[in-house]
Structure formats: structure tokens, C-alpha cells
C-alpha positions in Angstrom: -34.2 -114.1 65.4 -34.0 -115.2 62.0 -34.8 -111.5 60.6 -32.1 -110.1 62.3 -30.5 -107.7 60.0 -26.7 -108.9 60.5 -23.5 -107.7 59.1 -21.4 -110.4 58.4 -17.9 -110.6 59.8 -15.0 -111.3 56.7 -12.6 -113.6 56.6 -9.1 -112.1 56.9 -5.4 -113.9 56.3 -6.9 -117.3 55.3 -9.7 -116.4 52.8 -12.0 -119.1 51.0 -11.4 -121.1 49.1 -7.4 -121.0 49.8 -6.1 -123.4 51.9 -3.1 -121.0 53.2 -2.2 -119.9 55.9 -3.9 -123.3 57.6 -5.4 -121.4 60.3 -6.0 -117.6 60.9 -7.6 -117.5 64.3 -4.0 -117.4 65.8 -0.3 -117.3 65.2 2.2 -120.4 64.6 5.6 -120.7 63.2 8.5 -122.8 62.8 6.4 -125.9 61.8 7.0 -129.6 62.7 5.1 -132.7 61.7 4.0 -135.9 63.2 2.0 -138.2 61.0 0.1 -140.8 63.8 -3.4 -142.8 63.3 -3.9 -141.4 59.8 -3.5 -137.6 61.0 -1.1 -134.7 60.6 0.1 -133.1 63.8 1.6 -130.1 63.6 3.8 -128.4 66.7 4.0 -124.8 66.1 6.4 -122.0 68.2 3.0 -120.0 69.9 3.7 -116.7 68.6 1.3 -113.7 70.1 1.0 -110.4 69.7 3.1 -108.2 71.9 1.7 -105.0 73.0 3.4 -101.1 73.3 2.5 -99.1 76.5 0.5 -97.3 74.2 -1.8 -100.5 73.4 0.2 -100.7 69.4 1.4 -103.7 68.4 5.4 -104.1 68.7 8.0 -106.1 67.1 7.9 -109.8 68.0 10.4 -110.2 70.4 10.3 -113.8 71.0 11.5 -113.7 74.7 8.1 -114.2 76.1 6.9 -117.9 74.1 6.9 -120.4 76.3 4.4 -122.7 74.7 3.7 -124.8 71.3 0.7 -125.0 69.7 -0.8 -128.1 67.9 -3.1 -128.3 65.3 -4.2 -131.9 63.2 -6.0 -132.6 59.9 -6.8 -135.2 58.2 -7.3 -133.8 54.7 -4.9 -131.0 55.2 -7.8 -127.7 55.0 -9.9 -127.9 58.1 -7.1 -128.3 61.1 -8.4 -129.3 64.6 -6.5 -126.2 67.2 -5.6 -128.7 70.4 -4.4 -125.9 72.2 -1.0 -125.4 73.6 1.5 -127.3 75.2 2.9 -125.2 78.3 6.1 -126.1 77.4 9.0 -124.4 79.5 8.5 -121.8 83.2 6.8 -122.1 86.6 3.7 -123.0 84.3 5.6 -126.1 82.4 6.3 -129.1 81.9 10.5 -128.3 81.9 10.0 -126.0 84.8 14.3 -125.1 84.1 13.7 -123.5 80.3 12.4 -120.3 80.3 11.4 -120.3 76.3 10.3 -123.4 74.4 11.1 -122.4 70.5 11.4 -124.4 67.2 10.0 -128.1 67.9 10.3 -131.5 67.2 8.4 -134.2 67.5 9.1 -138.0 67.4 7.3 -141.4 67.7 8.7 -144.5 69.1 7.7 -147.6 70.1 9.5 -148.2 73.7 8.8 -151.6 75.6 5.5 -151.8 73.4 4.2 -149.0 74.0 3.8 -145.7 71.8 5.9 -143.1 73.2 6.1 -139.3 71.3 8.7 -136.8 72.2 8.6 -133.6 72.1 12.2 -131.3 71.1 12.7 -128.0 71.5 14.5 -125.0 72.2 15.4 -122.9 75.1 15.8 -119.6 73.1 19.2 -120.5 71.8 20.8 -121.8 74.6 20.0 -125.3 74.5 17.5 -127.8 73.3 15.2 -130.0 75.9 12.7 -133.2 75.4 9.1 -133.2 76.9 8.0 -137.0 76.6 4.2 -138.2 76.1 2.0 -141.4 75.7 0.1 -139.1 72.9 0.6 -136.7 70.1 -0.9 -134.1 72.1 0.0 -135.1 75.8 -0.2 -134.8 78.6 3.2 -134.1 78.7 6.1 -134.8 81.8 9.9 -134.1 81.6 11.4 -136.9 81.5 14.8 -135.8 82.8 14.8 -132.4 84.6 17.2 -130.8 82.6 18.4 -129.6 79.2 19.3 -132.6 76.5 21.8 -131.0 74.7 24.1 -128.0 76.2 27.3 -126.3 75.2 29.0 -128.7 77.7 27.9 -131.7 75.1 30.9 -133.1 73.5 30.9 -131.7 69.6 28.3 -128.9 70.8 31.0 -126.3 71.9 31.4 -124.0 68.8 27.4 -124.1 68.0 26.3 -120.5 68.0 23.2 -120.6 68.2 22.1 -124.1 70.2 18.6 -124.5 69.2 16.0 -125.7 65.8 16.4 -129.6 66.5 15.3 -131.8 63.7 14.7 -135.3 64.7 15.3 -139.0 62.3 14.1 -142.5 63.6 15.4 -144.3 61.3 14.5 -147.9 60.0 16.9 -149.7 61.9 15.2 -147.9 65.0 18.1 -146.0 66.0 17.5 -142.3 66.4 19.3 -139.1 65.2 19.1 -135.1 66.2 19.9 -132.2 63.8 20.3 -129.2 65.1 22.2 -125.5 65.6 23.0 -122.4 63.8 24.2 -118.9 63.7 27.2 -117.2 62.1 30.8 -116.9 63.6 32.4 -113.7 62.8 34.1 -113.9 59.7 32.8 -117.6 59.0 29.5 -116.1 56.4 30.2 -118.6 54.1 31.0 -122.3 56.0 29.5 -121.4 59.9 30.4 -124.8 60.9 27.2 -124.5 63.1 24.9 -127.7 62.3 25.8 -130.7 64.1 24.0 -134.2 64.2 24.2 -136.3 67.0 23.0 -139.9 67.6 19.9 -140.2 70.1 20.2 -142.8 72.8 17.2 -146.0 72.3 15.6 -144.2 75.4 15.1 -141.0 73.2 16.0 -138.9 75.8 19.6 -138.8 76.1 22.7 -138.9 73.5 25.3 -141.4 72.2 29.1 -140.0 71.4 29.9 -136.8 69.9 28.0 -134.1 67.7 29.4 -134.1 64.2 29.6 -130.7 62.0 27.8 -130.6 59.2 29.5 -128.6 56.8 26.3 -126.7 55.6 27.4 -123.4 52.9 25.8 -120.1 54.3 24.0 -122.2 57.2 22.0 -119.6 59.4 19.5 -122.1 61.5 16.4 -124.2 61.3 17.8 -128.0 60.9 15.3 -130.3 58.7 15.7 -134.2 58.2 14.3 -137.0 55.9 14.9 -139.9 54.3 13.6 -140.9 50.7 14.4 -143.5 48.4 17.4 -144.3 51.1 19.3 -141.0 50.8 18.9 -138.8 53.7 18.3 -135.0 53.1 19.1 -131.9 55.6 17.8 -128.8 54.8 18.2 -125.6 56.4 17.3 -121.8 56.0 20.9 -119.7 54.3 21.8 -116.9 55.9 21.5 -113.1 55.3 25.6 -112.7 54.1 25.4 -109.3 51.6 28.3 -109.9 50.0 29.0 -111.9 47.1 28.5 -115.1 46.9 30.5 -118.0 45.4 28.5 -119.7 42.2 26.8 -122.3 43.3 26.2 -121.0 46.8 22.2 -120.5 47.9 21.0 -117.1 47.9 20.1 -115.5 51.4 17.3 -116.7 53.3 16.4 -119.0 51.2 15.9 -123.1 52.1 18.9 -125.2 51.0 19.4 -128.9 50.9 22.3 -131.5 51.3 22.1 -135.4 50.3 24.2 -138.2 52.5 24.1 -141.7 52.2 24.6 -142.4 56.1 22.7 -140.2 59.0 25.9 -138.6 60.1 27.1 -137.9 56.8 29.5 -137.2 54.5 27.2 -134.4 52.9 27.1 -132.7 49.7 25.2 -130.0 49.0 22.7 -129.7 46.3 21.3 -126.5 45.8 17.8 -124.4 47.3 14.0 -125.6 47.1 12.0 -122.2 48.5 12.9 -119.0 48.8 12.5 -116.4 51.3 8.8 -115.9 52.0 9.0 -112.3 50.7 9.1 -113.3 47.6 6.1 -114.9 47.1 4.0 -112.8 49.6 5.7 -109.4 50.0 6.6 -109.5 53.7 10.3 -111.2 54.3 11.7 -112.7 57.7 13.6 -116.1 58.7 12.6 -119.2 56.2 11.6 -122.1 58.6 10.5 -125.2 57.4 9.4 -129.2 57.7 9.1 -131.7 54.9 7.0 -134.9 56.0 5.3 -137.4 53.8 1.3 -138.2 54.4 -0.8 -140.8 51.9 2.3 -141.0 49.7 2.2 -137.5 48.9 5.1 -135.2 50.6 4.6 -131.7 51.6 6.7 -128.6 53.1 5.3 -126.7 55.8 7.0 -123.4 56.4 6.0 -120.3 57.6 5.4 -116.5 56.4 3.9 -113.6 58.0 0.6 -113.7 55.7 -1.7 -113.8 58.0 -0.3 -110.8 60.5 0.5 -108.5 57.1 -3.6 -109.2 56.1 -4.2 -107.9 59.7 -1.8 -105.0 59.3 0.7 -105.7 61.7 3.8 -107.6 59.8 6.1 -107.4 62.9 7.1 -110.6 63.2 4.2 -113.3 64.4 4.5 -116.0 61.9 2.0 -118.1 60.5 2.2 -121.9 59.3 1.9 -122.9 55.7 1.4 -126.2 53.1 2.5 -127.1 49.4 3.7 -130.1 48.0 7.5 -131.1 47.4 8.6 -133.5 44.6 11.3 -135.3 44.9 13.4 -136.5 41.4 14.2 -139.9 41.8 17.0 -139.5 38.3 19.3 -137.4 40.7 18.2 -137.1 43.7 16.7 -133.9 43.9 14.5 -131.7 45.3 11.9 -129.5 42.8 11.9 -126.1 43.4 8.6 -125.6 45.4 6.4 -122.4 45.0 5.2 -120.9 47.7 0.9 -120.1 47.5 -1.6 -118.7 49.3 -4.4 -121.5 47.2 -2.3 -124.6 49.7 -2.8 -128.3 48.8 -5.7 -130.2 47.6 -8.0 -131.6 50.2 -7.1 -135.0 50.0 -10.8 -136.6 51.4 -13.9 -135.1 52.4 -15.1 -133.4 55.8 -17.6 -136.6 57.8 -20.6 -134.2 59.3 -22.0 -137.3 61.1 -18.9 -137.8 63.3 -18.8 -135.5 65.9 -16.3 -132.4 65.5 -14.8 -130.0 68.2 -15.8 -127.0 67.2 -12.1 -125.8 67.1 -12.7 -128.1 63.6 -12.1 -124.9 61.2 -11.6 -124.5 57.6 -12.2 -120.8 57.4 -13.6 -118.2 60.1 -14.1 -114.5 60.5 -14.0 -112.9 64.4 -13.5 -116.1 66.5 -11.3 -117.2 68.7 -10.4 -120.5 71.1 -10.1 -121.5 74.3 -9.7 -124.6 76.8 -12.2 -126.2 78.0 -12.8 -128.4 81.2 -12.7 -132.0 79.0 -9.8 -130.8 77.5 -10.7 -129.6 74.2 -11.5 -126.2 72.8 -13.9 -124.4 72.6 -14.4 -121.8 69.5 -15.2 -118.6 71.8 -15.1 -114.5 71.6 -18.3 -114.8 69.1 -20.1 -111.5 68.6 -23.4 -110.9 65.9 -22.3 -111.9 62.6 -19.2 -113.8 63.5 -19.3 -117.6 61.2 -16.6 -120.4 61.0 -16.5 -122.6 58.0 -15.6 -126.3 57.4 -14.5 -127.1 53.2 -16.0 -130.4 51.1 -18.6 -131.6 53.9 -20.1 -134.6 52.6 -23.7 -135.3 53.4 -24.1 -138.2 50.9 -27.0 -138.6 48.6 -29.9 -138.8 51.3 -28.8 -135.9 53.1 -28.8 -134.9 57.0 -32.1 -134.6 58.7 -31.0 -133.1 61.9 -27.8 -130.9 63.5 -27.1 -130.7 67.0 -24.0 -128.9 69.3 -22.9 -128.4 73.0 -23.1 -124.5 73.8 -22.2 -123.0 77.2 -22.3 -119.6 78.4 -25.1 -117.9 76.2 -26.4 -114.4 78.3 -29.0 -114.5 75.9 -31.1 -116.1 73.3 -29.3 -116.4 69.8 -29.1 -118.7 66.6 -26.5 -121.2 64.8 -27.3 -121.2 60.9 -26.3 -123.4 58.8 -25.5 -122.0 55.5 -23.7 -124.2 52.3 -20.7 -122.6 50.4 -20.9 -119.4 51.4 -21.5 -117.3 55.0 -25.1 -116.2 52.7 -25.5 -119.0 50.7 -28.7 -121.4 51.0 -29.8 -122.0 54.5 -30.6 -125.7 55.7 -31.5 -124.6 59.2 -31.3 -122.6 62.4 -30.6 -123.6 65.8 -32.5 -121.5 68.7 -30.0 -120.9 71.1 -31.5 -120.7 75.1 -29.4 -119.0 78.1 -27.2 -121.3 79.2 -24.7 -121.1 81.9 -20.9 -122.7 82.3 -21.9 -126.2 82.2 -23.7 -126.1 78.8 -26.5 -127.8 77.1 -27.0 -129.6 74.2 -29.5 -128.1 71.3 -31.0 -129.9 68.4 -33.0 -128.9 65.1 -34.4 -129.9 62.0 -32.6 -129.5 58.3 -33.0 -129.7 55.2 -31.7 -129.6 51.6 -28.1 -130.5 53.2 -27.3 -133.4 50.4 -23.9 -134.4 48.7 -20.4 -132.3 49.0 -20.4 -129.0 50.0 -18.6 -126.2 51.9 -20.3 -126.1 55.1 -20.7 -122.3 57.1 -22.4 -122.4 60.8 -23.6 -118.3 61.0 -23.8 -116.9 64.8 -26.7 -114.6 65.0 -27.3 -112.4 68.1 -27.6 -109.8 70.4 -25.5 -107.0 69.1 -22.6 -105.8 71.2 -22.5 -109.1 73.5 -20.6 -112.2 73.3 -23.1 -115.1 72.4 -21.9 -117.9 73.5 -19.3 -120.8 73.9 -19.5 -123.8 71.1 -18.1 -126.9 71.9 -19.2 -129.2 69.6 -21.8 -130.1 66.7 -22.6 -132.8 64.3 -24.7 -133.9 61.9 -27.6 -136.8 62.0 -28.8 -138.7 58.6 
């Protein structure tokens, strides 16, 4: 097996060693963050493909996402893919909603207890809450209905009723941001953001919504507090015509400062333009700013990842840079938008077991559930690899790998391979038949010592899927 001649699948949208888009292995857009237990969560609207009679990809339409996706990190380049949360439809958790766009995520201590809850949208027509005892579930509906309708006092006039951004603030009371769209005639002040105070049970709403006078507002709320000013940002909208000075330039993300949750605002200016600009292929701007090990960051999305595949039609894929905030004036730097990401801010632990949807980079995988809960990395033909970045081994090195396989027809191998997909090769694993309830294979290494990027190779028979990997790790 080791002489296998094998052609070695590339990596395409996220390419080593850039850090952007975070994953490539599937869609996600309009970001949101959770920072919990020293990990980023990041709920993600599940765009997929959407297929012509003809079998050619079509314009994302939208009207069939009824899920979120999740991905985690801990040092912000190899993400964790938990799946997705079947969100909204006979299939959901909010059996009413028939899409689940654009969410939110909050954590709360309730009665001593952590409690998360998850916002989001029913296309535009209203916003619902999922609630959870974890950042990734399970998930129940805690009231059987939409949160916020048009019926909600202050909610009326909101075009589009959807993008919730959510604030627990230090005093422990609770705030929603949300709405969008463009009344006829109305291009430059909408009148379509409101904020609205959350009731202490998170799941219910205090008073009346409040406009939020945003210039050229088109949609996707964004909320966050710094230094004790709160900021709201949102994406401007598409308005061709000319623009007062001062105003933000279309589809671009603009920010307003308040000293209270509910406002007054004023508006400051724009911190990232439309995604086009930096990478060639245009679309909505959506974004989150959260704060993780003192260091802030803006996730936002951009269709890299489907224009590297050749089909920029919509499906939208989740980004990272940094933001800097100027404490002299209370602004925001203008952040530039890169396919090179963040830093990773601490090294990859080998000798901790990983899910093998752990992924810094891969080429010609793909993931699935599995019975325990987690994923599985899956669809793995001859030459197929996935790729963790800054694995440190420490100075005495590993001396043994192991991983959970299920589902192998036939005989194949797992190499192990540092910093490059055919760089220097600290061991195979043999690979038996296996059926659905797996096994557990182990093997000898060597010359795996200190920080590198780490590449586990699938070798096989050609023209077959090889197998199902659960798991792996590392023994010193």
C-alpha cells in the first residue's frame, strides 16, 4: 500500500497556509459568535448548493435553509464542524418557521444554570429563539411561536423583520437589534433598525421597539460594547444615486456609537467594505465583531470559497481579521479584508483526542453525523488529505498515532505527513475492512518532534470511498 502511486487531491477556497475562508468543506454565512469555556462558536446561515433540472448549479435562492451550522476553534485556524442545528420545519426544533436565517447567539446564567439562546430569522417575516443548556444543543423551543412579529409594538414599519443581533449587558439585562430593508422613497434614513429590550427570561420582550435612525441602513444588525460605548453596525444599502458627504458608500459595513443600549445614536462612518472589493465577487456585507483573549475580530462573509470552485451564485462563506478599536475618539479602524486570516493564537495539542471534523485545511472531503453525535470527516476517495496548522509534538516527540475508522470496503492507509500533503512521512496506518460500528487502529511513528503543520494522507483503492474517520490522536 505504501507504493501506491497516488495523485494527490488540492486544496481549493481555503489554501495553506491562509487562514481564510475558515472552512472550505461547506458553505456558511452571516456569522455570529459565542465565546464559552475558552472557545469560539460560530452559528452560520447553512447555505448549499441548489441544483438546475439540468444538474448546474443555480442562484442561491435562500428559500430552502432551514438549518445553522456551528463550527469552534480555539486558536482561530483549525475549526471543529459540529454539524447543524435543524433549526425551523417538520424536521425542527420551531416546527412553525419554515426558514431559520441570520443567527444569534446568547449566554446567560438563569437560576444558576448556563443557558444559551439561539436567534434567528424566519426569512424576513419574523425572528424566533431556540433555547439550549449548551453552545451546541440539544436544542427545544422554548415558546412555540415567533419572538418578535409585525404585531410587536414598535415593529410595525420594519421591512424586512429579520438579522437579530443580541447585547447582555453588565447589569444583566438583555437587548435585541434587529430589521431592515428600504421603504420606497426612504434610500437614505429607512427607519428600519429597531432595538428592543429582552425580558430576564430571554425569551420574551419588555415595551416597545425603538428606531434606530441608521443612514442608508439595508439589514444585518451588529452589537457591542467597548470601553462603555455601545456600537451598532450594519451593512448600507445598494442606493445608486448620490449620496450626501458623509454618508457610507453602498454595501459597505457602517457603525453608530450611543452611550445607553437604546440610544440616542450617532453615526460614525464605515469599517469594511463590500466583499467585492477585496476578492472580486460582490453580494450582501454580513458581519459579527466579538472579542476572544483580549484581541477583537470581525467575522463576515464573502463568496471566496464558491468563486474558487467556479460557482459564485450566492453560497457564502465565513471569514476572520482583526478590528481595532481607537480609544482617542471612539472609533473603529478601517479593517481590510484577506484571504492570509488571523494569527493562530496557540498551538494544535496532538495528544488530546480530536474529532476528525478538527480541520485546518483539506482537499475532497466532506462530513457527516455520526451516532455519538459528532462528525465524521467522510466522502474520502485515493489521494484525498485534511490538514491541522502548528501541531505541537514537544521536544521528545510522539511515539505512536491511533483513530476510530468505520466503514472501510477495503484495505487502505492513513499517512502522516508534516507541512505539506508530500512532506516527510512519520508513519502509516494499515487500514482493515471494517463495517458501521468501527474499530480502532494504532501504529508506530517517528521523527514527529516540536511545531509543525500536521497532514493525515488517505491512500486507497482507486474509484471507492475508503472509509469513515472519526477520530485520531497522538501518544508521547
Amino acid at each position: 500500500m505504501e507504493d501506491l502511486q497516488v495523485k494527490l487531491a488540492s486544496a481549493v477556497g481555503k489554501v495553506p497556509p491562509q487562514g481564510n475562508p475558515l472552512v472550505s468543506h461547506k458553505f456558511g454565512a452571516d456569522p455570529y459568535a459565542l465565546v464559552y469555556d475558552d472557545r469560539v462558536y460560530l452559528y452560520m446561515t447553512n447555505d448549499v448548493l441548489e441544483y438546475s433540472e439540468d444538474g448546474s448549479v443555480k442562484e442561491n435562492t435562500y428559500s430552502n435553509i432551514n438549518k445553522i451550522g456551528v463550527i469552534s476553534s480555539a486558536d482561530l485556524v483549525n475549526w471543529t464542524d459540529h454539524g447543524v442545528i435543524n433549526v425551523a420545519g417538520a424536521e425542527g426544533a420551531a416546527k412553525w418557521a419554515t426558514q431559520s436565517w441570520a443567527p444569534a447567539i446568547a449566554h446567560k446564567v438563569i437560576n444558576g444554570q448556563d443557558k444559551f439562546f439561539l436567534y434567528f430569522a424566519n426569512n424576513a417575516s419574523g425572528i424566533g429563539v431556540l433555547e439550549g443548556d449548551s453552545p451546541t444543543g440539544p436544542w427545544k423551543d422554548p415558546i412555540g411561536k415567533a419572538l418578535i412579529l409585525r404585531s410587536t409594538p414598535g415593529v410595525e414599519k420594519v421591512t424586512w423583520l429579520f438579522d437579530p443581533a443580541v447585547l447582555v449587558d453588565d447589569d444583566g439585562k438583555a437587548y435585541i437589534y434587529f430589521g431592515g430593508g428600504v421603504p420606497d422613497g426612504k434610500d437614505e434614513r429607512p427607519d428600519t433598525a429597531r432595538v428592543m429590550q429582552l425580558g430576564d427570561d430571554m425569551t420574551s420582550v419588555v415595551g416597545e421597539a425603538q428606531v434606530i435612525p441608521a443612514p442608508y441602513m439595508f439589514e444585518d444588525a451588529g452589537i457591542n460594547k467597548y470601553n462603555g460605548t455601545y456600537y451598532f453596525t450594519y451593512c448600507s444599502n445598494f442606493y445608486t444615486g448620490v449620496r450626501p458627504e458623509g454618508s457610507p458608500p453602498a454595501g459597505e459595513i457602517a457603525y453608530m456609537t450611543s452611550e445607553s443600549p437604546m440610544g440616542p445614536w450617532t453615526y460614525r462612518g464605515t469599517i469594511l467594505k463590500n466583499p467585492g472589493h477585496f476578492f472580486g465577487v460582490g453580494g450582501n456585507n454580513h458581519h459579527v465583531i466579538f472579542e476572544y483573549k483580549n484581541i477583537w475580530y470581525i467575522a463576515y462573509h464573502a463568496q471566496t470559497l464558491s468563486k474558487a470552485m467556479g460557482v459564485p451564485m450566492g453560497y457564502r462563506s465565513t471569514q476572520l481579521n482583526e478590528v481595532k478599536f481607537q480609544d482617542a475618539d471612539q472609533s473603529i479602524q478601517e479593517i481590510t479584508a484577506t484571504y492570509e486570516g488571523v494569527p493562530q493564537i496557540q498551538s494544535f495539542n496532538p495528544y488530546e483526542r480530536a474529532e476528525a471534523a478538527t480541520i485546518g485545511w483539506n482537499a475532497g472531503i466532506a462530513t457527516e453525523a455520526s451516532s455519538d453525535g459528532s462528525l465524521a470527516v467522510t466522502d474520502i476517495d485515493n489521494g484525498d488529505w485534511i490538514a491541522l496548522s502548528k501541531v505541537d509534538f514537544g521536544s521528545n516527540g510522539a511515539s505512536r498515532f491511533a483513530a476510530s475508522v468505520s466503514e472501510a470496503g477495503s484495505a487502505a492507509v492513513i499517512e502522516m505527513r508534516l507541512d505539506a500533503a508530500d512532506g516527510k512521512l512519520i508513519g502509516t496506518l494499515q487500514i482493515q475492512e471494517t463495517g458501521a460500528e468501527g474499530a480502532e487502529f494504532q501504529t508506530e511513528v517517528s521523527g514527529a518532534e516540536n511545531v509543525h503543520d500536521l497532514y493525515l494522507v488517505f491512500k486507497g483503492q482507486p474509484d471507492s470511498k475508503l472509509f469513515k474517520l472519526h477520530s485520531w490522536q497522538f501518544v508521547q
